[in-house]
Backbone of each chain as ProteinMPNN parsed JSONL, in Angstrom:
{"seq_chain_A": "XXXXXXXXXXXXXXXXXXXXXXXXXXXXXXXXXXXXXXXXXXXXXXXXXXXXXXXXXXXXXXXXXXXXXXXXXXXXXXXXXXXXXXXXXXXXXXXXXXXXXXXXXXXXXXXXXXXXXXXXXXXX", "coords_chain_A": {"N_chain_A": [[-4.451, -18.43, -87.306], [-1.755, -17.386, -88.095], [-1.643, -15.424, -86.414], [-1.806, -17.182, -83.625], [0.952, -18.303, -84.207], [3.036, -15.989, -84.311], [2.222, -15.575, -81.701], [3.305, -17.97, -80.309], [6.01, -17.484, -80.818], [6.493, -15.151, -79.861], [6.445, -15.491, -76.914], [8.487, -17.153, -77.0], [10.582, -15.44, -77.442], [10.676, -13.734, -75.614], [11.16, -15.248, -73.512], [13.975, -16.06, -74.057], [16.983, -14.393, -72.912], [18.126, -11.042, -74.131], [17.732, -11.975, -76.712], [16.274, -10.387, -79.771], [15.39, -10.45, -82.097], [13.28, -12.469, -84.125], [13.294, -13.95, -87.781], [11.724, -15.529, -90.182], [12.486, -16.103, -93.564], [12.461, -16.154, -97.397], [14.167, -17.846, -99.474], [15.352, -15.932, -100.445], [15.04, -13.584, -98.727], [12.793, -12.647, -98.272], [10.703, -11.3, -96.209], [8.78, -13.75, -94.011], [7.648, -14.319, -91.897], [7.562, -12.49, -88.543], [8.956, -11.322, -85.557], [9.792, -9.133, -83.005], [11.928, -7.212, -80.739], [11.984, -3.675, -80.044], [14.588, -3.134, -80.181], [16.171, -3.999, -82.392], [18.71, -3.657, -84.76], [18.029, -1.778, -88.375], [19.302, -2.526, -90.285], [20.114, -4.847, -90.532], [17.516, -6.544, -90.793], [17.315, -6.499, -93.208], [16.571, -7.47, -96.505], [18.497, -7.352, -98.279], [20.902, -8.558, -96.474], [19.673, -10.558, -95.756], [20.108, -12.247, -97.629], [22.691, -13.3, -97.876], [23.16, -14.952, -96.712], [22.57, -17.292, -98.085], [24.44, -17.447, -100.239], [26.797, -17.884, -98.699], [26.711, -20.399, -97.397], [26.407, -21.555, -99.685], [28.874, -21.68, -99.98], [29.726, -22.472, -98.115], [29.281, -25.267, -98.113], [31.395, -26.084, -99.604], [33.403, -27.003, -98.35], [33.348, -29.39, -97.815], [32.482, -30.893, -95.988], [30.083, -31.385, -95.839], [26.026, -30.53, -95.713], [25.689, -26.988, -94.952], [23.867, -26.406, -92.047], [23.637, -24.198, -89.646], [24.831, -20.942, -89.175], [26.628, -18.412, -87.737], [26.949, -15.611, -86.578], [29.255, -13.135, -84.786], [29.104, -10.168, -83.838], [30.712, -6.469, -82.38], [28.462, -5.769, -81.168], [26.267, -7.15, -81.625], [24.791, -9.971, -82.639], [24.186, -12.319, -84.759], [21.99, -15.222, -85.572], [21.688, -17.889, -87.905], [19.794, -20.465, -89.665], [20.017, -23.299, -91.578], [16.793, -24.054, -93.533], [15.665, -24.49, -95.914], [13.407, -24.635, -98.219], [13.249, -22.666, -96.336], [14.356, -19.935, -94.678], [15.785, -19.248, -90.697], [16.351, -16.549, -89.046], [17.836, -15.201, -85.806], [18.7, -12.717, -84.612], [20.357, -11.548, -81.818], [21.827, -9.828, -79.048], [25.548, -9.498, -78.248], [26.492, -10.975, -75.877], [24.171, -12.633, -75.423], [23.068, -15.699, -75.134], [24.151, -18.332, -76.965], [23.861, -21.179, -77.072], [21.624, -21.855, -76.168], [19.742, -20.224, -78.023], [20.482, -22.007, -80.376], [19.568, -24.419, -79.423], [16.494, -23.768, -79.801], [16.158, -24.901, -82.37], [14.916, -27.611, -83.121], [12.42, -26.86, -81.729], [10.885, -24.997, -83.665], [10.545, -26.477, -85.439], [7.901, -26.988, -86.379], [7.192, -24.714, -87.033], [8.197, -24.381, -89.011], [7.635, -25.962, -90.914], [4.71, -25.434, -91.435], [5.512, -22.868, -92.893], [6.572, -23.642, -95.245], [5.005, -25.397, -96.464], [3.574, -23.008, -97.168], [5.334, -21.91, -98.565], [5.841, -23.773, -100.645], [3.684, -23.834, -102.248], [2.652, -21.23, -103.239]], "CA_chain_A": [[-3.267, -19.317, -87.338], [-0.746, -16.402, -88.145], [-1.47, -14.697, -84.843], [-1.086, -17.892, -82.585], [2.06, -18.628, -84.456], [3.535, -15.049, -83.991], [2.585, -15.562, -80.352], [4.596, -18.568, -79.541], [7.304, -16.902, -80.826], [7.104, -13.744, -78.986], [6.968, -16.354, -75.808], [10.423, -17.831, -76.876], [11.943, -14.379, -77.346], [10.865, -13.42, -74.507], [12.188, -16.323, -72.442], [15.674, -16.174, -74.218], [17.423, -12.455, -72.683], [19.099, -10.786, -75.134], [17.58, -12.111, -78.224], [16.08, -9.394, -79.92], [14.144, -10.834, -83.275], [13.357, -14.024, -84.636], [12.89, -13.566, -88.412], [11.605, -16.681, -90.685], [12.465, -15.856, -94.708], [12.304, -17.447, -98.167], [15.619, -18.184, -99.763], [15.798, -14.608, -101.222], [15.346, -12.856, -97.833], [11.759, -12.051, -98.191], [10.624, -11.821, -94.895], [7.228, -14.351, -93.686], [7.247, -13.823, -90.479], [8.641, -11.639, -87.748], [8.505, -11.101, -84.178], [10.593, -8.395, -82.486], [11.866, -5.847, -79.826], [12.609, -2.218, -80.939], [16.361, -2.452, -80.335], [16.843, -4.506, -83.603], [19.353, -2.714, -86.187], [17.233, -1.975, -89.347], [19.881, -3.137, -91.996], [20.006, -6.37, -89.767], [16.624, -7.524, -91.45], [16.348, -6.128, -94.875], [16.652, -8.879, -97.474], [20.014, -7.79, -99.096], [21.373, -9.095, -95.628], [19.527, -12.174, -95.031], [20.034, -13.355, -98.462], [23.622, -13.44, -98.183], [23.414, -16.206, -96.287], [22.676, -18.675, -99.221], [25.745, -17.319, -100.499], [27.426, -18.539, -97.344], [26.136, -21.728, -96.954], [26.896, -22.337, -101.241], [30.591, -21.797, -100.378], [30.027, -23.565, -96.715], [28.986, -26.782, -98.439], [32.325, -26.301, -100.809], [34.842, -27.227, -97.551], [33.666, -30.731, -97.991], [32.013, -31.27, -94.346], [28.398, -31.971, -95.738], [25.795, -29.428, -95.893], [25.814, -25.958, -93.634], [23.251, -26.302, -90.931], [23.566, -23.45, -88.988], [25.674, -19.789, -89.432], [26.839, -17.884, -86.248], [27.839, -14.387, -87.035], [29.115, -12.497, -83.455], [29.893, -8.708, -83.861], [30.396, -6.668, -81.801], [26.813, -5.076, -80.11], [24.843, -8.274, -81.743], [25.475, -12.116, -82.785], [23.219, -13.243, -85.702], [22.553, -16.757, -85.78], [20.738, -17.928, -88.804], [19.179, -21.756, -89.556], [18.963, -23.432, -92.723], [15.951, -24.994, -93.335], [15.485, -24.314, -97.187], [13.438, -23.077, -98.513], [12.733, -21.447, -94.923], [15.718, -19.092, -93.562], [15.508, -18.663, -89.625], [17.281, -15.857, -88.372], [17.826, -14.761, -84.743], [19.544, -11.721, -84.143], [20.953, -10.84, -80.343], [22.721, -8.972, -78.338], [26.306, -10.319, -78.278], [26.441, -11.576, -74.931], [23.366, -13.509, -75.481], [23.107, -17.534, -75.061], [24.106, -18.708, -78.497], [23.261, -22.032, -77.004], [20.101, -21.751, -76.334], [18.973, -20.062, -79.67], [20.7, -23.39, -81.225], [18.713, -25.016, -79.263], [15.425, -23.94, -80.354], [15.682, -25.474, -83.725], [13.519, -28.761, -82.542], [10.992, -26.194, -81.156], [10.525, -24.36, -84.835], [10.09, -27.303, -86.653], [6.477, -27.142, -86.478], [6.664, -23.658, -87.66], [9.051, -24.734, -90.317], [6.423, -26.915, -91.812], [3.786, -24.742, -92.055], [5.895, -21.971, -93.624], [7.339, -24.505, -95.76], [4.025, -25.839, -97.037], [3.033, -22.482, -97.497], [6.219, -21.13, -100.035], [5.884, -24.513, -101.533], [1.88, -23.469, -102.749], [2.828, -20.051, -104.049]], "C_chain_A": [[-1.982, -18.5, -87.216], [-0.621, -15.737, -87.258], [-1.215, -16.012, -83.438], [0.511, -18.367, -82.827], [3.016, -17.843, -83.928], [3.339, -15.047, -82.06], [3.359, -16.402, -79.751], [5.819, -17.909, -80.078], [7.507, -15.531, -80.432], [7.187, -14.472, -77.605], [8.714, -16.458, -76.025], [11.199, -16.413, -77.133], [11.812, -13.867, -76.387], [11.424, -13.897, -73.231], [13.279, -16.626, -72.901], [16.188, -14.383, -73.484], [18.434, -12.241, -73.475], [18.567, -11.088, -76.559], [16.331, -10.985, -78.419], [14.705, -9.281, -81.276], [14.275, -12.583, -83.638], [12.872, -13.725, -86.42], [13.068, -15.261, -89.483], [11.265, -15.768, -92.567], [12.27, -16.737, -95.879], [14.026, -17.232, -98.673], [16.136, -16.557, -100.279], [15.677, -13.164, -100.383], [14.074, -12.096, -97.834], [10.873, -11.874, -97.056], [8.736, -12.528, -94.918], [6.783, -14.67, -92.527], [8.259, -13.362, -89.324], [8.426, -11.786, -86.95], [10.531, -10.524, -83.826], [10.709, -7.497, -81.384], [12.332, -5.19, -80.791], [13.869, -1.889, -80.718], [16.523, -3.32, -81.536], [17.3, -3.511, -84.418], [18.323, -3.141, -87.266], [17.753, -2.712, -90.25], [20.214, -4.784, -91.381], [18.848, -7.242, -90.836], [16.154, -7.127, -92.878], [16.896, -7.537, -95.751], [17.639, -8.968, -97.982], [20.799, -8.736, -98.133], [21.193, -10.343, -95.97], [19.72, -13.283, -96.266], [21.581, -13.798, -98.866], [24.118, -14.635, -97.719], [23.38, -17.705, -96.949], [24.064, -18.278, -99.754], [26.896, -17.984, -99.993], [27.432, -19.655, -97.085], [26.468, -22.723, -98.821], [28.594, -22.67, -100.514], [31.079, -22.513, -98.884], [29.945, -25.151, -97.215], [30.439, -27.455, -99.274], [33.733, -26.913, -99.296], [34.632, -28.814, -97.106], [32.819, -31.807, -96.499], [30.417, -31.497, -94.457], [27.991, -30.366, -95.779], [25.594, -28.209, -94.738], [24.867, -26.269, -93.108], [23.02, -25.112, -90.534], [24.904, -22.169, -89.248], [25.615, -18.843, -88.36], [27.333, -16.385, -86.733], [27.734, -13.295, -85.299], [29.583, -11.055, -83.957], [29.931, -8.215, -82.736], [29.565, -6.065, -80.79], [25.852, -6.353, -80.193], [25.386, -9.85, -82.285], [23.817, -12.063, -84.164], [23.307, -14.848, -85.875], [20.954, -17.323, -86.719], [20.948, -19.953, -89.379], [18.994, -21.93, -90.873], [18.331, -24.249, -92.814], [15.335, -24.95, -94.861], [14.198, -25.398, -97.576], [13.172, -21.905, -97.635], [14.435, -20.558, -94.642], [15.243, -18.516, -92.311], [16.428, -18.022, -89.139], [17.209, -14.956, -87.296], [18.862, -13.661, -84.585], [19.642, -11.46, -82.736], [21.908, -10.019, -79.73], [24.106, -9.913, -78.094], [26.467, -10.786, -77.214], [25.246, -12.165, -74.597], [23.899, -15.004, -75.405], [23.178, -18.079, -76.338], [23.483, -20.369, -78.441], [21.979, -22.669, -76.896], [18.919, -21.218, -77.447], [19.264, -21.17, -80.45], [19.777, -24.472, -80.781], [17.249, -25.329, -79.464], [14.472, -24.043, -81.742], [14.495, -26.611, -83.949], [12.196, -27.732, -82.399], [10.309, -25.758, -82.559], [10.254, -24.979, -85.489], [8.785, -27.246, -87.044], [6.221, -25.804, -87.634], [7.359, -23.719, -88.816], [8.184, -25.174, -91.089], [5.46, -26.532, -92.11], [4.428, -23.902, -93.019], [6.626, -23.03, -94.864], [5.937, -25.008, -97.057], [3.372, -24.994, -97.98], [3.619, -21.833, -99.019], [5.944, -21.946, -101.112], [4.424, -24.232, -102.673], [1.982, -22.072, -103.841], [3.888, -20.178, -105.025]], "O_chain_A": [[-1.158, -18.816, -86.358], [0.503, -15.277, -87.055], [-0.54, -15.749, -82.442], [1.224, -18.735, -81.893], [3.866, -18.354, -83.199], [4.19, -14.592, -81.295], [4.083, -16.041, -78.823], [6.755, -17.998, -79.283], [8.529, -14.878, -80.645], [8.145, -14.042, -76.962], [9.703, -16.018, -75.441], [12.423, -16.377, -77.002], [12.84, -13.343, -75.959], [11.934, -13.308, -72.278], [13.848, -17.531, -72.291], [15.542, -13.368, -73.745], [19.432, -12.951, -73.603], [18.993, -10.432, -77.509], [15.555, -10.706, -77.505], [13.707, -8.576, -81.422], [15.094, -13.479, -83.435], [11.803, -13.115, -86.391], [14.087, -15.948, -89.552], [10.275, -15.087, -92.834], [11.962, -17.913, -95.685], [14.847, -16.485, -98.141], [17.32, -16.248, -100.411], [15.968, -12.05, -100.82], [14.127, -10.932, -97.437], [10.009, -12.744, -97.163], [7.779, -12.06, -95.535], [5.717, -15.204, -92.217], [9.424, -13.735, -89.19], [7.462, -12.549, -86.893], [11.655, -10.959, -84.078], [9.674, -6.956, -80.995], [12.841, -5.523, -81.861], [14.357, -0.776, -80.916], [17.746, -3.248, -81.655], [16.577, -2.595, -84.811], [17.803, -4.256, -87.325], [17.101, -3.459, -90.98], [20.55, -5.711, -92.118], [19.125, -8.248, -91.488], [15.097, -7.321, -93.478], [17.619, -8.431, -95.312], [18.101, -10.061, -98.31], [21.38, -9.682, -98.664], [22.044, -11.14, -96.364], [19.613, -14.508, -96.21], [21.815, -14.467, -99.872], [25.121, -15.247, -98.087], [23.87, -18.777, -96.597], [24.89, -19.166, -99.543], [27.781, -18.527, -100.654], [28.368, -20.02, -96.374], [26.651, -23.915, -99.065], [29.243, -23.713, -100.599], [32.187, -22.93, -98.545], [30.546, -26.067, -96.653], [30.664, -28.637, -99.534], [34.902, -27.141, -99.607], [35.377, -29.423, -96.339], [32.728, -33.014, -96.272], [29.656, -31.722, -93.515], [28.72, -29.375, -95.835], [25.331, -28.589, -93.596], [24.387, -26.888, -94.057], [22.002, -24.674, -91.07], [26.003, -22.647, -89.53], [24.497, -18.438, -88.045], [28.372, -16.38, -87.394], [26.707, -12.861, -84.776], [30.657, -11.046, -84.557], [29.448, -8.872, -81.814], [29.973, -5.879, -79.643], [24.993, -6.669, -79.37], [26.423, -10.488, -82.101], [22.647, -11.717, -84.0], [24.279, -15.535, -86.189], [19.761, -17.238, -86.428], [22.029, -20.541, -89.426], [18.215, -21.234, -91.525], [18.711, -25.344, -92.399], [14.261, -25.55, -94.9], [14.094, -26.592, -97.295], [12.962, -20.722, -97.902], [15.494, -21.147, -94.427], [14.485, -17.547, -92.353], [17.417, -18.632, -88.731], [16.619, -13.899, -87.521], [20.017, -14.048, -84.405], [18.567, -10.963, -82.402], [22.875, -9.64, -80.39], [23.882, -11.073, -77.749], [26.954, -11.826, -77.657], [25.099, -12.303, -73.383], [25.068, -15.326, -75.62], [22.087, -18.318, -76.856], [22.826, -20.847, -79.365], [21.482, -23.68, -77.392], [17.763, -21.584, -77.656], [18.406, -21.466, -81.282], [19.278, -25.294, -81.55], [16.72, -26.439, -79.401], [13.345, -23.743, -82.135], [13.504, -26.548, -84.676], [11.123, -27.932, -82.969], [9.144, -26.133, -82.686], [9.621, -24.524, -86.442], [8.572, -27.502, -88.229], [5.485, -25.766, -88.62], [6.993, -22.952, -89.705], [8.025, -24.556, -92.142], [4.957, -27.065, -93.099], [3.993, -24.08, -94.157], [7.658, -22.444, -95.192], [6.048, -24.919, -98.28], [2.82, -25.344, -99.023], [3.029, -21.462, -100.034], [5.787, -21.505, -102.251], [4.454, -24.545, -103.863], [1.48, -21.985, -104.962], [4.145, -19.242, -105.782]]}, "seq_chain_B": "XXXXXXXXXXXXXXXXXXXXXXXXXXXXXXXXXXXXXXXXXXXXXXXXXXXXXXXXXXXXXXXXXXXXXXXXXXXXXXXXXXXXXXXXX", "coords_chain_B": {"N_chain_B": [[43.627, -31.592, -78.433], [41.319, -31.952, -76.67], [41.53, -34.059, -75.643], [42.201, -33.669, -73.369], [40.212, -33.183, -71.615], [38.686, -35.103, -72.459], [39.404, -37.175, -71.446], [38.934, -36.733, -68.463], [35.999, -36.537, -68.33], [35.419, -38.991, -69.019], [36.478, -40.214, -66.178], [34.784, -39.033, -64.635], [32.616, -40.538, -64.983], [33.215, -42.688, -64.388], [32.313, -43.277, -61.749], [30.751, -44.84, -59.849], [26.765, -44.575, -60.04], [27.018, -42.256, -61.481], [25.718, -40.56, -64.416], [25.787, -39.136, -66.41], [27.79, -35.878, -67.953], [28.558, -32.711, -68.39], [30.067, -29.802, -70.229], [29.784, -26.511, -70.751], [30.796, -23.33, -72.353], [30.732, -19.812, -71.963], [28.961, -18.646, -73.591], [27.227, -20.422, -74.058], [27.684, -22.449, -75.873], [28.506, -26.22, -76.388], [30.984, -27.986, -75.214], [32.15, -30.573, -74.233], [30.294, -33.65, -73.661], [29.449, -36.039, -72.473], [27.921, -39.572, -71.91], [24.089, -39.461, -70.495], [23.84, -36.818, -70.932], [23.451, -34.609, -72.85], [24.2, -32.691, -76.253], [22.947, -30.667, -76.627], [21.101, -29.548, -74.268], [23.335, -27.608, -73.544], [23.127, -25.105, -74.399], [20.675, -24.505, -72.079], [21.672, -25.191, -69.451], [23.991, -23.446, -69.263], [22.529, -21.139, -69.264], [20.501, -21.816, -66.795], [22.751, -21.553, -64.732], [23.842, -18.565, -65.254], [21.217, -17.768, -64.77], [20.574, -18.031, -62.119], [23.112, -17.03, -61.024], [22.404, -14.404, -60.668], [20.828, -14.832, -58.305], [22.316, -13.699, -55.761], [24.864, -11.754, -56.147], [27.084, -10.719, -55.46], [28.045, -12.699, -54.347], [30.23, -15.964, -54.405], [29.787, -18.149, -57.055], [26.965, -20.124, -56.804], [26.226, -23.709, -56.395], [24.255, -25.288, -58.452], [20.972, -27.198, -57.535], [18.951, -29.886, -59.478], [16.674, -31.842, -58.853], [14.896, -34.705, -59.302], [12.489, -37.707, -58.438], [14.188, -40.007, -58.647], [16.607, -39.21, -60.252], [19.158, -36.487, -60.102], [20.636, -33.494, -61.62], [23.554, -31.566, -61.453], [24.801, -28.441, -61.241], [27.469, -26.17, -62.178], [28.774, -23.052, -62.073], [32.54, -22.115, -62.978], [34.99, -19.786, -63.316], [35.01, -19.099, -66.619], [33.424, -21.6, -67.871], [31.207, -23.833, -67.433], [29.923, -26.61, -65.935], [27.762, -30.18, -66.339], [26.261, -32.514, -63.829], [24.564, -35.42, -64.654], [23.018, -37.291, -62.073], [22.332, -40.75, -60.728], [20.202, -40.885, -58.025]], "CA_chain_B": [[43.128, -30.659, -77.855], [40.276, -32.457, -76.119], [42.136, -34.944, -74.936], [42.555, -33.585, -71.313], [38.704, -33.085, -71.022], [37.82, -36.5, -72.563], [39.992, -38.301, -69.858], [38.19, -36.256, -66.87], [35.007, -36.723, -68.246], [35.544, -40.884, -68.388], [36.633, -40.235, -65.161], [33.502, -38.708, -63.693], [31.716, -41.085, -65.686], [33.665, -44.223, -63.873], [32.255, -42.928, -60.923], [28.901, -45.195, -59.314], [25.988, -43.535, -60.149], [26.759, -40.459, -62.33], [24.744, -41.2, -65.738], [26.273, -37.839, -67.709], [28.434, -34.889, -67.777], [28.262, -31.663, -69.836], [30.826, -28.807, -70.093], [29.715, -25.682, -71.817], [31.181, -22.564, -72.293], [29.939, -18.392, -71.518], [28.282, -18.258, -74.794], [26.264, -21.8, -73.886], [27.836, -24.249, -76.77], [28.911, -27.32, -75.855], [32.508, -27.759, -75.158], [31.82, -31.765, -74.142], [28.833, -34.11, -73.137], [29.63, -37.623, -72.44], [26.578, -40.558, -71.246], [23.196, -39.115, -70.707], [24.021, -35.76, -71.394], [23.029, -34.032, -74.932], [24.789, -31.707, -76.349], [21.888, -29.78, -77.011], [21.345, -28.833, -73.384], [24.202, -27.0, -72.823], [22.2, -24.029, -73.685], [20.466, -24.203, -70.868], [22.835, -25.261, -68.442], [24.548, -22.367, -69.094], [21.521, -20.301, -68.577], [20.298, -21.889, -65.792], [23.897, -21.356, -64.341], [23.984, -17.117, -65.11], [20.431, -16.774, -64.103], [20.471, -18.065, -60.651], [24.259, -16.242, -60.046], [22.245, -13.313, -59.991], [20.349, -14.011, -57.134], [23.41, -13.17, -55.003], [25.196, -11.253, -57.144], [28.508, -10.283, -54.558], [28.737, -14.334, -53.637], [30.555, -16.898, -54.392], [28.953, -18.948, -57.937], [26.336, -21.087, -56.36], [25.797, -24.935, -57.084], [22.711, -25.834, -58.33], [21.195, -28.715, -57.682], [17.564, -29.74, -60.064], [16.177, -32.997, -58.608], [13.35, -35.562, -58.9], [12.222, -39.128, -57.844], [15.327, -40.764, -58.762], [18.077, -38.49, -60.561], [19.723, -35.273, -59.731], [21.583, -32.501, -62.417], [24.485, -30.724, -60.136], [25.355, -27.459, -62.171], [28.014, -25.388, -61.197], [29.857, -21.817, -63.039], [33.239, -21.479, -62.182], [35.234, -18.782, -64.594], [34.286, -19.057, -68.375], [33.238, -22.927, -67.787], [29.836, -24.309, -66.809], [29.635, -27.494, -65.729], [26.626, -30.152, -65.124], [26.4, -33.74, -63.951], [23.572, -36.096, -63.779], [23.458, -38.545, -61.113], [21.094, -41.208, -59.705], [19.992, -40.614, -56.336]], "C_chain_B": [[42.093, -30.862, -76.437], [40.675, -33.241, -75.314], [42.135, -35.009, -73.641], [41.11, -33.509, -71.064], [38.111, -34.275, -71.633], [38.092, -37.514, -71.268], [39.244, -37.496, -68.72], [36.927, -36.419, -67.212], [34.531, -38.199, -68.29], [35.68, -41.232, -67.157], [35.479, -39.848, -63.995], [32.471, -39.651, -64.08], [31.894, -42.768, -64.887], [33.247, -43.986, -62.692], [30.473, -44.368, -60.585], [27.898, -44.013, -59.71], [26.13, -42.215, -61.223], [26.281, -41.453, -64.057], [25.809, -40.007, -66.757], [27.251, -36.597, -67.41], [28.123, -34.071, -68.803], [29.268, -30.927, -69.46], [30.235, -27.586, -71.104], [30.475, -24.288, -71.582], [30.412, -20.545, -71.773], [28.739, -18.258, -72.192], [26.673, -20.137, -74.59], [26.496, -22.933, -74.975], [28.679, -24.821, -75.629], [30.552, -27.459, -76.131], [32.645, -29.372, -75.129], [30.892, -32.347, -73.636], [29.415, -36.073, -73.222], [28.383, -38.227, -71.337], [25.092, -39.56, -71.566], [22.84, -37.872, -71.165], [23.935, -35.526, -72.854], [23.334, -32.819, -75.16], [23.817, -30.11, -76.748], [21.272, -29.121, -75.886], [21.854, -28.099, -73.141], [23.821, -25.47, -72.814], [21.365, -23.253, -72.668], [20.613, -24.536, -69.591], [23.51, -23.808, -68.558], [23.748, -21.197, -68.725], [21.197, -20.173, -67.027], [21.833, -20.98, -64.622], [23.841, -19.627, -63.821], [22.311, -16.58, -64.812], [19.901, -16.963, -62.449], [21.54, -17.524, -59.865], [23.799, -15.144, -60.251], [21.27, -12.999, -58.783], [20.912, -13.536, -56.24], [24.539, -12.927, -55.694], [26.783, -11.251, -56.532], [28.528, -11.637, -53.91], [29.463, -15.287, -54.604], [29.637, -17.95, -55.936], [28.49, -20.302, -56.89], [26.098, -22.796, -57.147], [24.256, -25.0, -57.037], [22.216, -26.877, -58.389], [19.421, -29.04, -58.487], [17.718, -31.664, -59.769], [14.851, -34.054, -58.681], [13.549, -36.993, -58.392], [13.98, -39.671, -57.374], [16.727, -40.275, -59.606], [18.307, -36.846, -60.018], [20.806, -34.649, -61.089], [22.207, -31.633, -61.576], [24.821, -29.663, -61.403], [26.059, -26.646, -61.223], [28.798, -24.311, -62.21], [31.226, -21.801, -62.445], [34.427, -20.598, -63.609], [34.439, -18.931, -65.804], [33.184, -20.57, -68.569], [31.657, -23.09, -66.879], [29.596, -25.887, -66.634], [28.144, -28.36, -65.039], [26.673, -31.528, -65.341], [25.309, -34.311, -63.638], [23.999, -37.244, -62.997], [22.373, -39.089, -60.808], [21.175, -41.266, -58.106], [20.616, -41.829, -55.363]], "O_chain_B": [[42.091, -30.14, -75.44], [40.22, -33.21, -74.17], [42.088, -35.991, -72.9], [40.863, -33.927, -69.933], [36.942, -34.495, -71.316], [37.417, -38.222, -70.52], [39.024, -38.336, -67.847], [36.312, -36.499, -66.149], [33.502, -38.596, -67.744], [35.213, -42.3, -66.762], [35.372, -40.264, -62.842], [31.397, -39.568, -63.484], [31.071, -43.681, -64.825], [33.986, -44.699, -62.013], [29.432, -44.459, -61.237], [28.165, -42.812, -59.698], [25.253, -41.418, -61.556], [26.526, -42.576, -64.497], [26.444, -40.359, -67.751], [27.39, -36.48, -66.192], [27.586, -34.406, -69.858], [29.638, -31.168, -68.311], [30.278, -27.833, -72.31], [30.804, -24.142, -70.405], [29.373, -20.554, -71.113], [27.683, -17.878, -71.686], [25.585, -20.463, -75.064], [25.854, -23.979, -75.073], [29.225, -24.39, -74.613], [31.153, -27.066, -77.13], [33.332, -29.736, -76.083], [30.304, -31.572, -72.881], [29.613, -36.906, -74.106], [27.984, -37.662, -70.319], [24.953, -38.995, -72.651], [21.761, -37.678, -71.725], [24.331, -36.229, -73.784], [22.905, -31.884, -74.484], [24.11, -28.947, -77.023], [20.784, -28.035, -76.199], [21.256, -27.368, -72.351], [23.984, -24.696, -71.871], [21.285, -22.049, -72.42], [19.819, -24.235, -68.7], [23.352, -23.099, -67.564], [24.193, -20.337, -67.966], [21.374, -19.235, -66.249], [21.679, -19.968, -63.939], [23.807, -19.262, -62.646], [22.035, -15.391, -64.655], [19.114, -16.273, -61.8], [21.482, -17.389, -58.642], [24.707, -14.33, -60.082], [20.915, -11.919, -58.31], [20.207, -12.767, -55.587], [25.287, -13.884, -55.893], [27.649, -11.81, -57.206], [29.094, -11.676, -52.818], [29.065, -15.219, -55.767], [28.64, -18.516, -55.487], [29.218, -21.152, -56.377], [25.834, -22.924, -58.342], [23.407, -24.862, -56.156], [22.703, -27.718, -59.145], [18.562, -28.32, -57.977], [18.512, -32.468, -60.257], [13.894, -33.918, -57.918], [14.638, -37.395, -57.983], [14.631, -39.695, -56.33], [17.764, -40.938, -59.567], [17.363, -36.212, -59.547], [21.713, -35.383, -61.48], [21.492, -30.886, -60.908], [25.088, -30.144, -62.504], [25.748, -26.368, -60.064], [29.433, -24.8, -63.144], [31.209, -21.447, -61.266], [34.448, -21.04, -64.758], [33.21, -18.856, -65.807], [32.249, -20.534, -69.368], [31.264, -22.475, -65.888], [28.867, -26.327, -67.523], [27.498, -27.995, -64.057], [26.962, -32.014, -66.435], [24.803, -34.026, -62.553], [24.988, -37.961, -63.154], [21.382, -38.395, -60.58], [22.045, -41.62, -57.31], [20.526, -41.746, -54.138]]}, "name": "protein", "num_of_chains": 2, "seq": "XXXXXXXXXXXXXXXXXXXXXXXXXXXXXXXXXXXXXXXXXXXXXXXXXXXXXXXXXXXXXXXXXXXXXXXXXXXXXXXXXXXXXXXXXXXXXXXXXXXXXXXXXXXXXXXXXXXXXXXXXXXXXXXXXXXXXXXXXXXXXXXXXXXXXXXXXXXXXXXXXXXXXXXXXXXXXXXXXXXXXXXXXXXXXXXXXXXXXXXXXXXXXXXXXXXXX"}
C-alpha cells in the first residue's frame, strides 16, 4: 500500500517541473511520508520547520477570514507551499519559478492520500 | 482594482458562443475566471502556455488551441498574463 502510494506521488512530482518534494506530516512535523529529488534543502524538511506552520495558521485564523487553507512561502531559490489538512500537513517545496498553481491544484488529487494518512494518525 | 478586468471579461463573455474565460498570472494563480472556467485550472493553463512556448523558443508566444466534439479552450501568453477562453464550436 505504502509503495503504490509513494509511487503516485513520485508521478505527480515528476509531472509538475520544478517541484522538488512532496512531504505529508502530523501536526508536529513528524514526517509520514516523503517523496523527493536530491536538490531539496535539508533544513527545508526537518520538523522544527514544518511545525511552524501550525503556528501560522493559529495566528492566520486570528485576521478573522475563516480558517487558513493553504500557506505560500516564495524565497528566493525555492517557494514552499504547505496544505492544511489537520491532522495531515502537506508540504511541497519548489524551485521558485515553479507553477504555484498547479501545486494548488493538486489538493483534490491528495485527498485520497489524505484519508488514508488520516485514518492512520487517528489509530496511533 | 478588478474592476477593469471584470468589465472585459463580461465582455468576452457577451460574446455568442464563448462559455468561459480565465486570466492567470507567471506563477499560475488565478487572477480571474468568469462562466465555465474554474479557478482551479489556471494552473494548468499557465503550464500548458510555458510548456508549448518552448517548442519555438526565438518565436513569437504561440496560441494554443485544445479541441473536441463540440468546444474549444484558446490559450494564449502574452507578457506576465496567460489567458484562456472556452468556446463552443
Amino acid at each position: 500500500m505504502a509503495e503504490e502510494i509513494k509511487k503516485h506521488l513520485q508521478d505527480i512530482l515528476n509531472k509538475i517541473d520544478g517541484l522538488q518534494c512532496i512531504l505529508f506530516t502530523d501536526r508536529d512535523g513528524v514526517p509520514l511520508l516523503k517523496v523527493n529529488t536530491e536538490k531539496v534543502p535539508e533544513s527545508v524538511v526537518k520538523p522544527s520547520f514544518i511545525s511552524t506552520f501550525c503556528l501560522a495558521i493559529d495566528q492566520g485564523s486570528k485576521l478573522g477570514l475563516g480558517r487558513t487553507s493553504n500557506l505560500i512561502c516564495i524565497y528566493s531559490q525555492h517557494q514552499i507551499v504547505q496544505m492544511n489538512k489537520l491532522p495531515i500537513i502537506i508540504t511541497f517545496v519548489a524551485s521558485e519559478n515553479c507553477n504555484t498553481g498547479q501545486i494548488l491544484a493538486l489538493e483534490k488529487q491528495l485527498d485520497s492520500v489524505v484519508g488514508v494518512l488520516t485514518s492512520t494518525v487517528a489509530e496511533t | 482594482m478588478e474592476k477593469n478586468l471584470d468589465r472585459i471579461m463580461e465582455q468576452i463573455l457577451s460574446n455568442t458562443d464563448i462559455l468561459g474565460c480565465i486570466f492567470t498570472d507567471k506563477q499560475g494563480l488565478c487572477i480571474g475566471a468568469k462562466g465555465r472556467a474554474t479557478p482551479e485550472s489556471a494552473g494548468y493553463i499557465a503550464a500548458i502556455a510555458n510548456q508549448v512556448a518552448k517548442l519555438e523558443p526565438n518565436k513569437e508566444t504561440p496560441i494554443i488551441t485544445l479541441e473536441n466534439d463540440n468546444q474549444k479552450c484558446i490559450i494564449q501568453n502574452i507578457g506576465p498574463i496567460t489567458g484562456a477562453i472556452y468556446k463552443n464550436i
